[in-house]
Structures are given as C-alpha cells and as structure tokens.
C-alpha positions in Angstrom: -8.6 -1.2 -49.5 -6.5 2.1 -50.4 -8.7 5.5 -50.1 -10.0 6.3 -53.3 -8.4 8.8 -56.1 -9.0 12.1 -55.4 -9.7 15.7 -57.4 -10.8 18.9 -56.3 -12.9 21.1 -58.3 -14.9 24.8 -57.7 -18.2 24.7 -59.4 -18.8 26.9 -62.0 -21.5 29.0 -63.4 -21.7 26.9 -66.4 -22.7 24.2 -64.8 -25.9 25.1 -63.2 -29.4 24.6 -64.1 -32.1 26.9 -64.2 -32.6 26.6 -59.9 -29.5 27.0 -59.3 -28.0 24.6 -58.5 -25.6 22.1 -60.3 -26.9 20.7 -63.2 -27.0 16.6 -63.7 -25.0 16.5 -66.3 -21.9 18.5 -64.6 -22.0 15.8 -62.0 -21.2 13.5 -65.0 -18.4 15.4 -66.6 -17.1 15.8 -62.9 -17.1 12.2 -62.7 -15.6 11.7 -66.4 -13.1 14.4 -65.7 -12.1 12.6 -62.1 -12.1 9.1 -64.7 -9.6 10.8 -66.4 -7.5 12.2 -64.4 -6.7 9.1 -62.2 -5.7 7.2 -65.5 -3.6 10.1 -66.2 -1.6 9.7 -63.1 -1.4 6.0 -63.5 0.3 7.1 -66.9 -2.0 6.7 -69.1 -2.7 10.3 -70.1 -5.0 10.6 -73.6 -1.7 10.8 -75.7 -0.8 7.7 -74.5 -4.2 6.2 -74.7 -4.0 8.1 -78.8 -0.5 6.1 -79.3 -1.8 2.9 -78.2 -4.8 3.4 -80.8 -7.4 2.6 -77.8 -9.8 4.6 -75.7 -12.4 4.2 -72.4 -15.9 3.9 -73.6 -18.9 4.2 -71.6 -22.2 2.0 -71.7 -24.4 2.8 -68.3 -23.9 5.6 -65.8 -25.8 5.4 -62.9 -26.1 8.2 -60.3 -27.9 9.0 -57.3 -28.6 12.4 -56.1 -28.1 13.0 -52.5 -27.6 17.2 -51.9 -27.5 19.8 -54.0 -24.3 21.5 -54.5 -24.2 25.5 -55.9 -22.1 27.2 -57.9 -18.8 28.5 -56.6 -18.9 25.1 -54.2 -15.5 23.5 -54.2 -16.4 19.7 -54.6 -14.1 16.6 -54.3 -14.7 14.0 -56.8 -13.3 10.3 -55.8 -12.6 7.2 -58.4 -12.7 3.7 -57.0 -12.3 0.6 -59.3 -15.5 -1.8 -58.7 -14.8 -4.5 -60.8 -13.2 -5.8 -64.1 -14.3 -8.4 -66.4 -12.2 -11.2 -66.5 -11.4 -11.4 -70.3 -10.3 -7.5 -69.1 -12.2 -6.0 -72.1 -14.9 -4.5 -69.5 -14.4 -2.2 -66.4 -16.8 -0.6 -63.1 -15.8 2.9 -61.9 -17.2 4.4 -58.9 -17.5 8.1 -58.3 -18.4 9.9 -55.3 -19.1 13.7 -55.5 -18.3 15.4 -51.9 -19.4 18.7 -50.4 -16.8 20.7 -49.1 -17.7 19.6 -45.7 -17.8 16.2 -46.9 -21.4 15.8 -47.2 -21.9 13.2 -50.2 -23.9 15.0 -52.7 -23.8 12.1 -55.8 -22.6 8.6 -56.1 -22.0 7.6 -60.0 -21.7 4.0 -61.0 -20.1 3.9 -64.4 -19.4 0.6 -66.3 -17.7 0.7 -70.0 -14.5 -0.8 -71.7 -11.8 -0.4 -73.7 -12.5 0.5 -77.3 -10.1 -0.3 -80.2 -10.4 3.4 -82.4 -9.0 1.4 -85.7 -10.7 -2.2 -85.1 -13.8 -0.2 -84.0 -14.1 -3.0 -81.4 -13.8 -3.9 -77.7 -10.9 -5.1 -76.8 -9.2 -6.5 -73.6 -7.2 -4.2 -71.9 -3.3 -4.3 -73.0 -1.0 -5.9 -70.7 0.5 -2.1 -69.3 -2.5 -0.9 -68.8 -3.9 -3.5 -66.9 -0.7 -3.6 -64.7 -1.8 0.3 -63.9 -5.5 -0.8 -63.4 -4.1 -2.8 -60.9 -2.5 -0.4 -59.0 -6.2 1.7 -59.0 -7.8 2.1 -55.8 -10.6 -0.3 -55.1 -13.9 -0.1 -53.6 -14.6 -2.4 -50.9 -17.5 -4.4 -53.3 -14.6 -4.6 -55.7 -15.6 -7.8 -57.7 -15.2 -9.2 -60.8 -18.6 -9.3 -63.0 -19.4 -10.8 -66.4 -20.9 -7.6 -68.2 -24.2 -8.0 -69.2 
C-alpha cells in the first residue's frame, strides 16, 4: 500500500481546552481539514466539488485518544482510504494525528458519502471522482463494506 496523505499543522491556542491541552474537537477539524485537503490535491478542490453540485458528508467519527498534544505542537495529520461501498455512494477515511516525534496521539475513523446539495440525496460517486478516489492512498484493512 502507498504511505498515506500527509499535512502538517502547528497547534493553536484556539484549539485547546481548559487543561491545556488540545481540545477533542480540534482533533476532528484536524482530521476534516487533512479530508479536505487530500481531495483537493486529487483535484477535487470545494469549487469543484460546488460545480459538480455534490459534497462529502459525514455519518460516524470515531477517535481514539492516545497522547495529549499542546498547543504550539506541530502535528502531522495522515488520510488513508479504508473502504468504499460498492454502489460507490459510501466511503471510510482514516486519520492518524502524529506528534512531532511521531508519537501517535489520535486515530479517527470517519465513514460518510457523497451528498447531492440539489437532490438532497446520496448519491454514488461520479465517474471522475471515483477515478481520483482510486488513486487515494489505502490503508492496509482497505476493504469494501456495505454501510450500515
């Protein structure tokens, strides 16, 4: 399998809690903003994803908390497919949040699909964007799943 997507980020202020270190919902918008950015580079960027009337939707995120990470940390957030329907409407994202010294902080287990904005419906992913799904780095329990 290829090494999973990449992103860098520094912690900031605004994302801790009240102990000080980072909050549980940064580690989501880490992971969301990692999402993102790997569909961006596989070209589709949100005005693409506006033009083609359709959008990721979430329906479970699961994480695990493993160390705590403080602010001004620079973290590395990773995106690894885990699995696609196979009617292509529903997808499995993994996320791992890194340390700077590579100490795995959070793993995030996300599972949603692709939402038509005007039908107001899921929908299988279009023929382009699965060809870029396909070219997404996999995890090594990459499987195909019948969503629940």
């Amino acid at each position: 399998m290829a090494a999973p997507y990449r992103i860098a980020f520094t912690v900031r202020w605004a994302d801790l809690d009240p102990n000080g270190h980072m909050r549980h919902t940064a580690y989501m918008d880490y992971a969301a903003q990692a999402r993102l950015a790997c569909l961006a580079d596989l070209g589709f960027t949100l005005q693409r994803f506006h033009t083609l009337q359709l959008g990721p939707i979430l329906f479970r995120e699961d994480s695990r908390y493993l160390h705590e990470v403080r602010a001004n940390e620079r973290i590395t957030v990773t995106a690894a497919a885990v699995g696609q329907s196979p009617n292509k409407k529903h997808w499995r994202i993994r996320h791992q949040i890194l340390c700077d010294d590579g100490t795995l902080a959070c793993v995030v287990d996300c599972q949603g699909a692709w939402f038509d904005i005007v039908a107001r419906r899921v929908v299988p992913a279009p023929p382009e964007l699965d060809a870029a799904l396909q070219k997404m780095p996999k995890a090594e329990d990459y499987a195909d799943f019948i969503p629940r």
